[in-house]
N, C-alpha and C positions, 0 to 999 in steps of 0.2 A: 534496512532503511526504515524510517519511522514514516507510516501512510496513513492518512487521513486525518490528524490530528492537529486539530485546531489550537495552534502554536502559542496562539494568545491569550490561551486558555491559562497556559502552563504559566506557575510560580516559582521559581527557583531563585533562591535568595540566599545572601552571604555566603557563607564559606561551604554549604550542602551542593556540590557541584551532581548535576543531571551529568553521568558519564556512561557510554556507552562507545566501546573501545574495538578496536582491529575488526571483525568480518562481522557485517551488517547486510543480510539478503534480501531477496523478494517473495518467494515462495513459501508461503508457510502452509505445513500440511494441516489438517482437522481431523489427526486421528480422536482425537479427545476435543471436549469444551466443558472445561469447568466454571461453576457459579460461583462467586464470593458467599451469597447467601443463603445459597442449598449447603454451603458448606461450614454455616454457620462460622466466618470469620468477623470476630471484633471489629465493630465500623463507628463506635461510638466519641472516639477520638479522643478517648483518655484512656482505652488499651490499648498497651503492646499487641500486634500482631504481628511483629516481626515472623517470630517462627511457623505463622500458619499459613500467612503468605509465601515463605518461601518454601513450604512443604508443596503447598497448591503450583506452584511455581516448578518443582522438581521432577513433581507427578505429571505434570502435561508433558516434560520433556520423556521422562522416562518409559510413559507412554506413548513415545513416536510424534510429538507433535503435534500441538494446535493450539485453542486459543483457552485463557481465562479472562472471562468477565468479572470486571471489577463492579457491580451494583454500587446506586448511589447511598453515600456517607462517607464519613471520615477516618481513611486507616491510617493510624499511629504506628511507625515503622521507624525500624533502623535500615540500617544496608539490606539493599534484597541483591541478588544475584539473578539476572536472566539470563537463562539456558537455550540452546537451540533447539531451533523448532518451535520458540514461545514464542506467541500475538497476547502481549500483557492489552487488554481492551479495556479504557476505562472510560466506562457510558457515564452520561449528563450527569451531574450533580456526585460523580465519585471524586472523592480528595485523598489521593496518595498525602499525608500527614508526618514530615519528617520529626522525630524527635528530636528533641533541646537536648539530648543526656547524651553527652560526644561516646560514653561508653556501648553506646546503643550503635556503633556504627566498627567496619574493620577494615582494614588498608590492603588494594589490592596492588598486585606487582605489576606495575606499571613500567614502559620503557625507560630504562636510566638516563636522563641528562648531567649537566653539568650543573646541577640546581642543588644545594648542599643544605638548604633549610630546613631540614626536618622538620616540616611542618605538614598542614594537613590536605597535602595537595592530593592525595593519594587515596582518599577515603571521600567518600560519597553515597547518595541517598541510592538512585539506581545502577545498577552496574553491571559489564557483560565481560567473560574475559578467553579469548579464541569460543566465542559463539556463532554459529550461524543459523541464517533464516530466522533474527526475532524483528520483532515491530513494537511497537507502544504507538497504538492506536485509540480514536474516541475525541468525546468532548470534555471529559474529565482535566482535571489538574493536579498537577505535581505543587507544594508547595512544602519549601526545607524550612519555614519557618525563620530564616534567620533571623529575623526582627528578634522575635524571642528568644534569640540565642544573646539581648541586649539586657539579658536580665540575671539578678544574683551572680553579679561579679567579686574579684577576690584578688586584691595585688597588694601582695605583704613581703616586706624584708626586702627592702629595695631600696640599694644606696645608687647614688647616679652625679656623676658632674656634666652638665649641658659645659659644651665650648662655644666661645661665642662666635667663633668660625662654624661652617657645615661639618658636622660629625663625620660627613662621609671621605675627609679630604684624601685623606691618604691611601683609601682603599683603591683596588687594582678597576674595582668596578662601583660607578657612582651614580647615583639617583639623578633625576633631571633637574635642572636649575630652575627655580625660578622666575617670573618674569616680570621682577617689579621689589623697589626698593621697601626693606620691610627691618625691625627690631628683631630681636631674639621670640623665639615662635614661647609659650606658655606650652602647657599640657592642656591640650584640648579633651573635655568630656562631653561630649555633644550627642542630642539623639535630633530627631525631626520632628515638626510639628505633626501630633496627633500622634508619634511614637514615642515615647518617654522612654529612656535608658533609667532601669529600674534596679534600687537594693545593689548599690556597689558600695565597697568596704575597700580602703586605703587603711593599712597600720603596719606599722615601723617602715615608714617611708622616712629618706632623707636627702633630699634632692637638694645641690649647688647651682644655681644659675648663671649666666656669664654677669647680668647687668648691662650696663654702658649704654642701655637704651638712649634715644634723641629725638626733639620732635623735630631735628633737621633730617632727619632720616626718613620715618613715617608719624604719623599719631594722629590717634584717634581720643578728642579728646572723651570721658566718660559720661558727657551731656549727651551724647550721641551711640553709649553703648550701646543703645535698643534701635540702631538702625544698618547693623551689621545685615548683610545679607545670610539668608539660608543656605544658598549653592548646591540644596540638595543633590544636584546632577553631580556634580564633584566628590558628593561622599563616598568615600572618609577619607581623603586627602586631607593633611594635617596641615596643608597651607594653603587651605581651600578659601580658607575668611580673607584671608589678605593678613594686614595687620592688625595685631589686635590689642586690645585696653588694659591685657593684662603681662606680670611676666611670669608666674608662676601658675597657677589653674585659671581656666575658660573652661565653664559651666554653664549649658543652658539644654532645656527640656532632660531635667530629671528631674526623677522621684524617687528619695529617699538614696543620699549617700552618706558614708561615714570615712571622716577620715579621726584616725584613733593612731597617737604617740608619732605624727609630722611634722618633720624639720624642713623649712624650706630658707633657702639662706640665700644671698648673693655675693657672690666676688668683686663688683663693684657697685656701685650706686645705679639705679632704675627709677626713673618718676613716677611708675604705673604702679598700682595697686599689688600686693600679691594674688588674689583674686579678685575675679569678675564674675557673678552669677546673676542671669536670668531665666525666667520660668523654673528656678529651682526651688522646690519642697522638702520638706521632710530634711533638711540638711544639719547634720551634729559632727560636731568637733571638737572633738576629747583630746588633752597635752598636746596641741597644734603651736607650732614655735616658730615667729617673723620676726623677722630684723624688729628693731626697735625705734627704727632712723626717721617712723613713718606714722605717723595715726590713724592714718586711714586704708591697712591693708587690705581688707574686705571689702566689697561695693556690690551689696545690690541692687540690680538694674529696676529700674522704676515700670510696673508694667503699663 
């Protein structure tokens, strides 16, 4: 069980899942108590300390059990592993520090479902696997960073035709509906106010849209672009905005993207702009290619 830890402490962000799996106990012995700082581990939050924490981490267990104190600063960490017998203790001002670099992190064997994504469900910042007797105790916090993981992005080679039915129609198993009348969704790039989704790179994209947009359907006309709501509570639902002003990119709070050799086309006629951007910077667009039906594919929103 996790005891004494002020839960509100803890950070745990985006896809850096806090996992601690199958046997969780009460009793943790004190054959040992190791210091972060007697043992000179990296706290300055721009080293790796993956491996010296999980050495300190190996050595309590291996030694029968008891506690390491985490002292205050920032440890830069991949996947640590807790062992049984370990009280991970992180006092005031300590910050478990996950890295941005996904190769900093390893996939544990977790129970099989019927879940076929290969994706990153598996891998995580702390982790226990047939452990007993740990804790992660203290006023410290855990924090995976994922904000940061909203930086130097990279989506190249990607051809795509949007339908202008739900993509999902035919599958055996389907996302939730909707609940309210809306156009064909845009590709939303969106970060939050006061976090800027930073340094993304689009090249050899060629994206088909459906079109057939209508303002008997929804619309918002673009005098009003800058009164979309945030819905931060909602992110990153990709139909979190509602409807939106554009049919191909919706862009707001970034700095610095590149879209380099983009086709973006439509299957039928659309009233809306190809993009929409507000609070965007730094924005270059190299052999970018729009219908020609339209003068005004671009709009940016007035701050």
């Amino acid at each position: 069980m996790v005891r004494n830890m002020n839960l509100h402490s803890i950070s745990i962000k985006g896809i850096l899942l806090f996992f601690i799996c199958l046997f969780i106990g009460d009793n943790v012995s004190y054959a040992i108590v190791l210091n972060t700082k007697k043992l000179k581990i990296a706290n300055d939050g721009n080293s790796l300390c993956t491996l010296q924490l999980q050495r300190a981490i190996d050595r309590v267990c291996n030694n029968g059990g008891g506690r390491l104190d985490v002292t205050p600063g920032k440890y830069l960490t991949g996947s640590i592993m807790l062992k049984s017998g370990v009280e991970l203790h992180l006092m005031n001002g300590a910050v478990i520090l996950g890295s941005t670099n996904p190769k900093d992190y390893y996939s544990i064997n977790a129970k099989p479902t019927a879940d076929r994504r290969n994706d990153n469900s598996n891998i995580a910042l702390v982790m226990a696997d047939n452990a007993k007797n740990i804790s992660i105790t203290g006023d410290g916090t855990i924090d995976g960073q994922g904000l940061m993981l909203a930086l130097n992005i990279i989506l190249r080679d990607i051809t795509c035709t949007v339908p202008f039915e739900r993509p999902d129609k035919n599958y055996d198993l389907r996302g939730p509906e909707v609940d309210f009348f809306h156009n064909p969704f845009p590709s939303s790039i969106c970060g939050i106010p006061g976090n800027k989704i930073q340094n993304v790179l689009l090249e050899n994209i060629n994206i088909v849209y459906p079109g057939r947009a209508t303002k008997g359907m929804a619309y918002v006309p673009l005098w009003r672009a800058n009164k979309i709501d945030e819905q931060i509570k909602s992110y990153p639902e990709f139909s979190m905005f509602g409807e939106l002003p554009s049919w191909g990119f919706y862009i707001r709070h970034v700095s610095g993207i590149t879209f380099n050799n983009v086709k973006l086309s439509l299957a039928d006629r659309d009233y809306r702009p190809a993009f929409v951007l507000e609070d965007a910077e730094k924005v270059v667009m190299k052999a970018v290619s729009l219908p020609n039906d339209n003068d005004r594919q671009i709009y940016f929103v007035d701050k």
